[in-house]
C-alpha positions in Angstrom: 14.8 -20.0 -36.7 13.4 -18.6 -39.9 12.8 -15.3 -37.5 16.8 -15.6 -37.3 17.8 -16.3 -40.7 15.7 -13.6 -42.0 17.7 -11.2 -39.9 20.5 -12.5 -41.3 20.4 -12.5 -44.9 18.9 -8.8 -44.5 22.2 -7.9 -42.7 24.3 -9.8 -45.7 22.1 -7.5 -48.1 23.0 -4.3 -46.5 26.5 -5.2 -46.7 26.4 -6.4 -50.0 25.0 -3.1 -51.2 27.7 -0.8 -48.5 30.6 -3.2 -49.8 29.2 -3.7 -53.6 32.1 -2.6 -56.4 32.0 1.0 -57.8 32.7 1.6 -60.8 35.0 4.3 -61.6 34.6 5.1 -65.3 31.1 6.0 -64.9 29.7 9.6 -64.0 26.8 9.9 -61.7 23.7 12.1 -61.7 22.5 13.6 -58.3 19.3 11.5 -58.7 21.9 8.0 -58.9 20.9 7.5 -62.7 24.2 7.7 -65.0 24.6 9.9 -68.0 24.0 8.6 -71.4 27.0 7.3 -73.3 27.6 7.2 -77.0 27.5 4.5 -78.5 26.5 3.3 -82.2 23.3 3.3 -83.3 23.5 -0.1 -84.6 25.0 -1.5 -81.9 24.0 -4.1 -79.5 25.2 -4.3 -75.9 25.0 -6.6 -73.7 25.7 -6.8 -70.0 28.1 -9.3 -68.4 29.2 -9.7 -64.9 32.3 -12.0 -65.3 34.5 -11.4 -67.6 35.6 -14.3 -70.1 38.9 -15.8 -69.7 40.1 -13.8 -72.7 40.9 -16.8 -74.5 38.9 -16.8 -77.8 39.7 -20.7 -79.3 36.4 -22.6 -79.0 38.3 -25.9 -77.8 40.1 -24.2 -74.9 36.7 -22.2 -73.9 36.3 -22.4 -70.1 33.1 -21.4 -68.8 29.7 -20.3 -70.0 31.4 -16.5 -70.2 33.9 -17.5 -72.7 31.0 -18.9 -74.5 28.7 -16.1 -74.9 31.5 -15.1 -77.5 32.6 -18.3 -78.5 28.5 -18.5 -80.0 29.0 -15.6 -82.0 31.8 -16.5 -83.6 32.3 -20.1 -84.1 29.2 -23.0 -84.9 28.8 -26.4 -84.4 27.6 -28.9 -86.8 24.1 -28.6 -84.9 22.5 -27.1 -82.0 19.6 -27.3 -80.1 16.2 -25.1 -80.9 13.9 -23.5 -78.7 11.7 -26.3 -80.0 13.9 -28.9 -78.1 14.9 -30.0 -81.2 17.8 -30.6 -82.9 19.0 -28.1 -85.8 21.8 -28.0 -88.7 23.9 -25.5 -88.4 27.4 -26.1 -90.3 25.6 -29.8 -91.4 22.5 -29.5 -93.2 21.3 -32.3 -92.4 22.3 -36.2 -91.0 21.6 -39.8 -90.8 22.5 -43.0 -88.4 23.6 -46.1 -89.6 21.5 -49.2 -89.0 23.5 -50.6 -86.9 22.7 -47.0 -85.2 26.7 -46.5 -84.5 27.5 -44.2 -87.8 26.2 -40.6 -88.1 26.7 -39.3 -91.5 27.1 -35.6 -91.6 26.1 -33.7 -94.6 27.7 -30.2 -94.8 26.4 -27.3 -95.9 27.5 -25.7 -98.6 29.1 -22.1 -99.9 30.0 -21.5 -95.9 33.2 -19.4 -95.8 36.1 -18.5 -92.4 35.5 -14.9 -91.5 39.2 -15.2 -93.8 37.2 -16.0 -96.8 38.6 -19.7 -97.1 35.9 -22.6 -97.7 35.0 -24.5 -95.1 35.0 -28.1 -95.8 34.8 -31.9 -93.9 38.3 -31.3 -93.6 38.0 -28.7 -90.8 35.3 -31.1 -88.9 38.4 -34.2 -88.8 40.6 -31.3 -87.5 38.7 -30.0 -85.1 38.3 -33.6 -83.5 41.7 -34.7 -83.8 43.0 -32.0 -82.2 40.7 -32.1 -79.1 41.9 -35.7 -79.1 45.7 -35.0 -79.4 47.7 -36.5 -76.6 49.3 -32.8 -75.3 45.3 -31.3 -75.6 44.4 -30.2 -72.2 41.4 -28.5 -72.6 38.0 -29.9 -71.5 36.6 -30.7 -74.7 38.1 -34.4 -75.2 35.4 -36.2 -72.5 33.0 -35.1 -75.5 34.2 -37.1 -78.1 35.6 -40.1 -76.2 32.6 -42.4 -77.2 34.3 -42.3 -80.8 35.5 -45.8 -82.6 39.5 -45.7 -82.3 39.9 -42.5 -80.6 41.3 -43.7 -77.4 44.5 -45.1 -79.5 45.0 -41.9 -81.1 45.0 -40.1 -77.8 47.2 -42.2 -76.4 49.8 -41.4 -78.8 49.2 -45.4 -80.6 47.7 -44.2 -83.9 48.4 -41.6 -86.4 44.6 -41.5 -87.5 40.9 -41.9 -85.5 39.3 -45.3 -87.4 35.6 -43.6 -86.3 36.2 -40.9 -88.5 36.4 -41.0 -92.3 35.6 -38.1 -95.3 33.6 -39.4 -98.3 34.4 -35.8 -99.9 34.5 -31.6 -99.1 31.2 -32.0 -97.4 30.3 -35.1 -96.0 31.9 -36.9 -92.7 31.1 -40.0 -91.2 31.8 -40.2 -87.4 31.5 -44.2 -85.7 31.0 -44.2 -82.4 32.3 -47.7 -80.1 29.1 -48.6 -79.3 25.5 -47.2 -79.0 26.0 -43.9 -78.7 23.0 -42.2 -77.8 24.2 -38.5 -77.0 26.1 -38.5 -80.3 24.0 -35.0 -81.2 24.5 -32.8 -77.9 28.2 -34.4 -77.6 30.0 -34.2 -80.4 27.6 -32.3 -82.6 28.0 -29.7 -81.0 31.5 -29.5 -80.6 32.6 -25.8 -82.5 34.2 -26.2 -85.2 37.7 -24.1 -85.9 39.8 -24.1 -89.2 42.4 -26.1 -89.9 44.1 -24.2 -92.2 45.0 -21.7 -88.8 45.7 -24.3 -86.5 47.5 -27.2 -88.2 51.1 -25.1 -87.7 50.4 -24.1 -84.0 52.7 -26.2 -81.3 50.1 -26.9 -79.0 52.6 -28.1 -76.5 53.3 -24.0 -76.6 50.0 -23.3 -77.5 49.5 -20.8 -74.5 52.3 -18.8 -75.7 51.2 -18.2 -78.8 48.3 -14.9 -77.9 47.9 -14.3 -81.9 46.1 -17.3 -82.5 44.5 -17.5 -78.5 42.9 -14.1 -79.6 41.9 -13.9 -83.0 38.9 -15.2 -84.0 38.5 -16.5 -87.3 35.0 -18.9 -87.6 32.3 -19.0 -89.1 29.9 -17.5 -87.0 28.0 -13.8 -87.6 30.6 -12.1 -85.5 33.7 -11.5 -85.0 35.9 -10.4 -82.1 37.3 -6.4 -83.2 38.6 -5.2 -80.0 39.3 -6.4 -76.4 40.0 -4.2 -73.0 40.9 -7.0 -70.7 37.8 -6.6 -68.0 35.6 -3.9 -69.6 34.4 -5.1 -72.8 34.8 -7.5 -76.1 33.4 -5.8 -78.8 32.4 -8.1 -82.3 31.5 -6.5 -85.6 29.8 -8.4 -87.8 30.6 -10.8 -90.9 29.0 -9.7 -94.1 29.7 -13.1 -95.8 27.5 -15.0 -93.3 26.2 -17.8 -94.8 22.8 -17.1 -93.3 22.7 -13.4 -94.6 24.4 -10.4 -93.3 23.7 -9.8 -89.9 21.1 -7.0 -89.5 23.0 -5.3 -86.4 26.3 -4.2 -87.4 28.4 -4.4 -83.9 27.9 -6.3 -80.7 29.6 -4.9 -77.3 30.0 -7.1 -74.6 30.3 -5.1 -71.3 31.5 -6.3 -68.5 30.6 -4.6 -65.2 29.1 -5.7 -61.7 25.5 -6.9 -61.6 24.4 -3.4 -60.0 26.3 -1.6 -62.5 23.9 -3.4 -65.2 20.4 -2.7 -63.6 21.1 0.8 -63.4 22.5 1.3 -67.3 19.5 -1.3 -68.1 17.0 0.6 -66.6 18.6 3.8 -68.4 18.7 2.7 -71.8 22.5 2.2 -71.7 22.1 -2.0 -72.3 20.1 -4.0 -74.6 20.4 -7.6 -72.8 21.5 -8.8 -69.8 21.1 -11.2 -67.1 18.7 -10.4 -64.1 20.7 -10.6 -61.0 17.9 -10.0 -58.4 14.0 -11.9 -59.0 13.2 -9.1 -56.3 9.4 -8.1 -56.9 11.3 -4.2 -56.2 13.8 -5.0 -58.7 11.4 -6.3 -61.8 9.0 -3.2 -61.0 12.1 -1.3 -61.6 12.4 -2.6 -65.2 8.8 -2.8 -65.7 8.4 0.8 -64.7 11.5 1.7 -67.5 10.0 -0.3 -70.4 12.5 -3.4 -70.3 11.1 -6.6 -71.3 11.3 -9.5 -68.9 11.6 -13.1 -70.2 11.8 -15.7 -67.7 14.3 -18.8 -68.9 13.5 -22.2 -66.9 16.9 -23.9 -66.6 17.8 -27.4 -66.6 20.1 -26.8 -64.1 21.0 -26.5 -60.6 22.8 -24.3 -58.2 24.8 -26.4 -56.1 27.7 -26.7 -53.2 30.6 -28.7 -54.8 32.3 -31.0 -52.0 35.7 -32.2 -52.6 35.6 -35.4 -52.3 38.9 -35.8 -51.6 38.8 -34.4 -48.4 39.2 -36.5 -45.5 36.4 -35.0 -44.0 34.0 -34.7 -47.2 35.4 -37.9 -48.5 32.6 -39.4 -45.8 28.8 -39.7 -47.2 27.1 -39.7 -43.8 28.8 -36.2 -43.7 27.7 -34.8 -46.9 24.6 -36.1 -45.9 24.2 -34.3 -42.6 25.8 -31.2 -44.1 22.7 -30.8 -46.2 20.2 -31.3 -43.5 22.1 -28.2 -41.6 21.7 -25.9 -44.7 17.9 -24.2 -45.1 17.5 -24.4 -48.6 14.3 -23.1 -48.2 14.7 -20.0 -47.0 17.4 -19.5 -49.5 15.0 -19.7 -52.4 12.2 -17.7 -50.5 14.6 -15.2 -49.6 17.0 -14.9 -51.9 15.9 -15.9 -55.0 12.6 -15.1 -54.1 10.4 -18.2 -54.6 11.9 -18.3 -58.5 13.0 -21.7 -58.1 13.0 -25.0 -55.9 14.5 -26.7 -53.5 17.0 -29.4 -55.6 18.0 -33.3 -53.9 19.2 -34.8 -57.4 20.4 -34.0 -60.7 17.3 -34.1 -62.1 14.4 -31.6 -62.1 11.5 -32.8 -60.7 9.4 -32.8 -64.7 12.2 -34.8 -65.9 11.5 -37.6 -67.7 13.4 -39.6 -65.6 12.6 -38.5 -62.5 11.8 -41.5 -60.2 9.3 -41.5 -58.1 9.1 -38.6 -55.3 9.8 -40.7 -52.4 12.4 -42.4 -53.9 14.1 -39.2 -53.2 15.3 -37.9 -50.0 14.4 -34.2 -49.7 16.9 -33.4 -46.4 14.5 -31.8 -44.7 16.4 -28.4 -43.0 17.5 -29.9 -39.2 20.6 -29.1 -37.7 20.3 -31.1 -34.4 19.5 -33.9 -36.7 22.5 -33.3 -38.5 24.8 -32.6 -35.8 23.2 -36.1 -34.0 24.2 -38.1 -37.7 27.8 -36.2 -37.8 28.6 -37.3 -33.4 27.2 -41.0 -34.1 30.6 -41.5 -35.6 33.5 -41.6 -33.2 35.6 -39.3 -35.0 33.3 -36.4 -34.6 32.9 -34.9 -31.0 30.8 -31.4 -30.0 31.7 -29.5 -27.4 31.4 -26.1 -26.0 29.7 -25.6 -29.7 32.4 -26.6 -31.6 32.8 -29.5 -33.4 36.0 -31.4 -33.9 37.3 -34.2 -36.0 39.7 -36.2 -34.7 40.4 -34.0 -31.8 40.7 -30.8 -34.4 38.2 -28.2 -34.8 36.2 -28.7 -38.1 37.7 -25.6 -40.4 35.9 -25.7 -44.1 36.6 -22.9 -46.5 34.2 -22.3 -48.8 35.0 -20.9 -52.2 32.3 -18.8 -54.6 32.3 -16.5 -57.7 31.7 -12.7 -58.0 28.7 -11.6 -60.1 25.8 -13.6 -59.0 23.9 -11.8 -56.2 22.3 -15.1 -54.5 25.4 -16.9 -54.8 27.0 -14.7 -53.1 24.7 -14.0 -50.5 24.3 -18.1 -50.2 28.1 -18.4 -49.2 27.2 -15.9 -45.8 23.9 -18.0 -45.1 26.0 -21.5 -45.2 28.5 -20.0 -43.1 25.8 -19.1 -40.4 23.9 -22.5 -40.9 26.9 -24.7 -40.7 28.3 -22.5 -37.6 25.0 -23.9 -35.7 26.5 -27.3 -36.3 30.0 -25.9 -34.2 31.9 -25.9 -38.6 33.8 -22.5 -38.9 33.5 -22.2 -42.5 35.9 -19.7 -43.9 34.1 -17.5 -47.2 36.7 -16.4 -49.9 35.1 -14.6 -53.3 37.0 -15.0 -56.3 36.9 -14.2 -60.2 35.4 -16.8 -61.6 37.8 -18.2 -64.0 40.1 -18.5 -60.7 37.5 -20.5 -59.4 37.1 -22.9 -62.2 41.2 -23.8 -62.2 41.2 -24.2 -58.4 38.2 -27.0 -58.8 39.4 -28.5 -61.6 42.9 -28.9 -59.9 40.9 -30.1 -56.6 42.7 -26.9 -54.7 39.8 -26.7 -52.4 37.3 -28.2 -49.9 33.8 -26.3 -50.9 32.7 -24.2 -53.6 29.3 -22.9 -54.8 28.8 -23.1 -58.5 26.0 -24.1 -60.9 25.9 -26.9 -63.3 23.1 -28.5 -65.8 23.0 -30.3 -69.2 20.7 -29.9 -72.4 18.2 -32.2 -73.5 20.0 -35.9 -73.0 20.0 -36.9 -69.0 23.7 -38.1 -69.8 25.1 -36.5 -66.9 29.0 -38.6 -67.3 31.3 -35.5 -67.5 29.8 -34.5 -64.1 29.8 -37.4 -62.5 31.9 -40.0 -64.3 35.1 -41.3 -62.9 37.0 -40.7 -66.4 35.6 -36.7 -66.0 37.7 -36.4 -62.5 40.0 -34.6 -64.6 37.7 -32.7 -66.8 34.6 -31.2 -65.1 33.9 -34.1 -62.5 34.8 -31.1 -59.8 33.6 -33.2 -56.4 36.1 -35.4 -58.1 33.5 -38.4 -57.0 34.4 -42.1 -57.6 31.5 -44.8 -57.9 31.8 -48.0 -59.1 28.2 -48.3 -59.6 27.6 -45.1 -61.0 29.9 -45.4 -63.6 28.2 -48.8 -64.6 24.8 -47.1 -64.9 26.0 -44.2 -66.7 28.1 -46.2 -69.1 24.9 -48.2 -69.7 22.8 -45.5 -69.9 24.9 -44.0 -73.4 24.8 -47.4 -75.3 21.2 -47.6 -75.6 18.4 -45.6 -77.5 15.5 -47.3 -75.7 13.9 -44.8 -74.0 11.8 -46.7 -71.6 15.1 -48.6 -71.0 17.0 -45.3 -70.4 14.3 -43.9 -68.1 14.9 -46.7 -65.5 18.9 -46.0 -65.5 18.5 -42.9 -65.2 16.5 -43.3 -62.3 18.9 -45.6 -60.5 21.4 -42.6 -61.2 19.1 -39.8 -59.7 18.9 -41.8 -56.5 22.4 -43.3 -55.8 23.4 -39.3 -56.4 20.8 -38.4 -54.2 22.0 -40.8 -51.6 25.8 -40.1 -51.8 25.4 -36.3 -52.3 29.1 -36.0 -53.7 27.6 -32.5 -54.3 24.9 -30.1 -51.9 22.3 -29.7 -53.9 20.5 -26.1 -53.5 17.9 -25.1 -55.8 16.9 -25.5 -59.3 16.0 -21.4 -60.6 14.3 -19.6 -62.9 16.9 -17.2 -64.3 15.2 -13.2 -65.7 16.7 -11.9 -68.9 16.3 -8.2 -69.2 16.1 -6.9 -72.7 15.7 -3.3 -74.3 12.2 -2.3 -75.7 14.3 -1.6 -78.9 15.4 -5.2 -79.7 13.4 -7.1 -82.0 13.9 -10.6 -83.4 15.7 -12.2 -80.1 14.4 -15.2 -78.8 15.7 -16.6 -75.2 15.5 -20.3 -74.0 18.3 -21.9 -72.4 20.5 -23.9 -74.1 21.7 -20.7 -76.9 22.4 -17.1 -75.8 22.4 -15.9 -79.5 19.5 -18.1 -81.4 19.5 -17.1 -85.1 21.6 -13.2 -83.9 21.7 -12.7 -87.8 18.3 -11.7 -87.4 17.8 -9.5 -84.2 17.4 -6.1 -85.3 16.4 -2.7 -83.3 13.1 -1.2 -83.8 13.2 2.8 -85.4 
């Protein structure tokens, strides 16, 4: 069998490469390498293979793409370090209450909008309230839900947030209803936007108001100069920073396809980018150019989103014996090329809360197994290697983004693993902001995406019943998991927290309201000319102000 799959993921490469997007705009040598292009000599550029949803408002920001530019130009009140600690960025420093439900926030000071207005506590109640608003639908408002009052207010009940109160210009209290103990990574670092551009938008009609969607006015190093919907953003920087003037003077974000971006990498045509292929071929081919290789460890997971919904994937003996019939090992020796691990839970295997392996069930790779668990139940009958449900032949589609090579190639070896069970699963590639709308809307049946957190194990916006309509995709309802995860954010114990936790990693593990695939090691590719740039995974820009290019 792993004879057979091998076949078949080679066959998926070679038409990945026959079928793979050409770029028109660029001009091609007659040994494949592409001509130089001009470009400034202070300016970096970076390689994307989605392009961002074009929406540049750090509250309605819809996917990691959008935030790549939302970092540059807008900040939160604090972030995480490559330390795993966390660091002030528009607050200096804060403190917690004894009764540890209070953060006081302590701006800091002299930081001006790229407009040259101050920026001040009033911005911070602004930016909440209106991710609160009742007519807000962006995703942002699961963030900030834990705060004293704000419930009311979103409701349309009160006129102010009681959690939330300005001593003066730079200092903001925020209460939370309870124990809070992701108050940091939730709500600190929500990114801040000015109030003195927002407060006059409708934001009933806030989509038809593109001046405001695409200007960017932060406080960030960058801001956004120029836009050509699906080639590139390009950001210039903001001399006024309050860390210092940014040492490069322009960023260009280029969007293109992932082969697109090895070539111009490997060329000296792109100073960062994403690695779309761990291929041992593929890293000699930047090792042999010069190009640094960093290798990021994630604390995340690549994973095949069920719709819970379904009437067929509503069942958890059927998620259960749709993992077994996926070989998740050969996907990360094949395809990702050992990079990575097979994944059963939302936890990584050195997570702190963990539990013990054999708590776990790992799914071992068996279809007959999983075709037996699937017949067992009465609705399910195999014949003539089909298998119906309910006297209809089981038809799955399976949605996935463009851009990310093993993603894609995953989608063809499901198909084949699941069509050993008698599933026709039907493939459809999309862009991947389409993607995001048709999960969040629960317009489809399967999807492959990946997901992950920071540093707190809180995972309630992904699994949470109040998150179904935020970023709870599966759209999975547990009574029990919503009890543990609601217990597991009003308590800063951290022995206490480990055992919830635990109970949460293995009631997910058991109810598999999503397919767990692998956890990866992602490759960041960067120019022998970039200096100063440090890569970890919870910041794409750490500290940019400071990157420079060597002479």
């Amino acid at each position: 069998m792993k004879r057979r799959l091998g076949i078949i993921i080679l066959a998926t490469l070679m038409l990945f490469t026959v079928g793979c997007e050409v770029n028109k705009n660029r001009i091609e040598m007659p040994d494949n390498r592409i001509v130089k292009e001009a470009v400034h000599d202070n300016e970096l550029r970076y390689g994307l293979w989605s392009a961002p949803s074009g929406v540049f408002a750090p509250q309605y920001e819809k996917s990691d793409y959008d935030d790549i530019i939302m970092s540059l130009a807008y900040e939160p009140l604090v972030m995480i370090n490559p330390s795993n600690e966390y660091e002030g960025i528009l607050a200096e420093r804060w403190t917690l209450s004894e009764d540890q439900k209070t953060m006081t926030f302590f701006l800091r000071k002299n930081v001006k909008w790229h407009d040259g207005e101050p920026f001040t506590a009033n911005d911070v109640l602004f930016s909440l309230k209106y991710i609160a608003h009742p007519q807000y639908d962006g995703e942002k408002y699961v963030n900030i839900s834990a705060i004293e009052g704000i419930e009311d207010y979103h409701n349309g009940n009160s006129i102010h947030i009681k959690g939330i109160e300005i001593v003066d210009d730079l200092t903001i209290k925020i209460t939370t209803k309870a124990v809070y103990a992701p108050v940091l990574e939730q709500i600190g670092d929500i990114k801040i936007f000015p109030e003195h551009i927002w407060k006059d938008v409708d934001i009933e009609h806030v989509y038809e108001n593109e001046a405001v969607l695409t200007t960017t006015i932060g406080t960030g190093p960058y801001t956004v100069e120029s836009v050509t919907p699906n080639q590139d953003i390009r950001l210039v920087r903001y001399s006024n920073y309050w860390g210092g003037e940014p040492k490069i003077e322009r960023i260009a974000v280029q969007i293109m396809s992932s082969e697109t971006a090895q070539i111009k990498m490997i060329n000296g045509q792109l100073d960062v980018m994403q690695i779309a292929s761990m291929a041992p071929n593929d890293l000699q081919l930047y090792e042999d150019a010069g190009v640094r290789i960093e290798k990021i460890n994630y604390n995340s997971f690549q994973n095949m989103t069920l719709n819970t919904e379904n009437r067929i994937l509503k069942n958890t003996y059927v998620r259960q014996a749709l993992t077994m019939a996926i070989d998740r090992e050969s996907i990360v020796e094949t395809l990702i090329f050992g990079y990575g691990n097979v994944s059963n839970t939302v936890y990584k295997q050195d997570s702190w809360v963990y539990p013990e392996d054999y708590k776990i069930n790992k799914y071992p790779y068996n279809p007959d197994r999983a075709l037996r668990k699937l017949i067992s139940n009465p609705d399910f009958v195999y014949k003539e290697n089909v298998l119906y449900y309910e006297n209809e032949p089981v038809v799955l589609s399976l949605i996935y983004p463009s851009g990310n090579k093993a993603r894609e190639l995953s989608a063809s070896v499901i198909q084949e693993n699941l069509s050993r069970i008698g599933i026709d699963v039907v493939l459809t590639k999309v862009e991947f902001n389409d993607l995001l709308d048709l999960m969040r809307t629960g317009q489809y049946e399967m999807a492959l995406i990946g997901n992950g957190f920071a540093l707190d194990p809180d995972v309630s916006t992904m699994f949470s019943t109040d998150s179904i309509s935020f970023r709870n995709y599966s759209r999975f309802s547990n009574e029990k998991l919503d009890q543990l995860l609601d217990m597991g954010v009003t308590t800063l114990d951290k022995l206490e927290r480990q055992q919830i936790y635990e109970e949460v990693a293995i009631l997910i593990n058991k109810q598999m309201p999503i397919i767990f695939l692998y956890n990866w090691t992602e490759g960041r590719a960067i120019s022998a000319r970039l200096r100063g740039a440090e890569f970890y995974p919870y910041n794409y820009f750490y500290r940019v102000h400071e990157w420079y290019f060597e002479e």
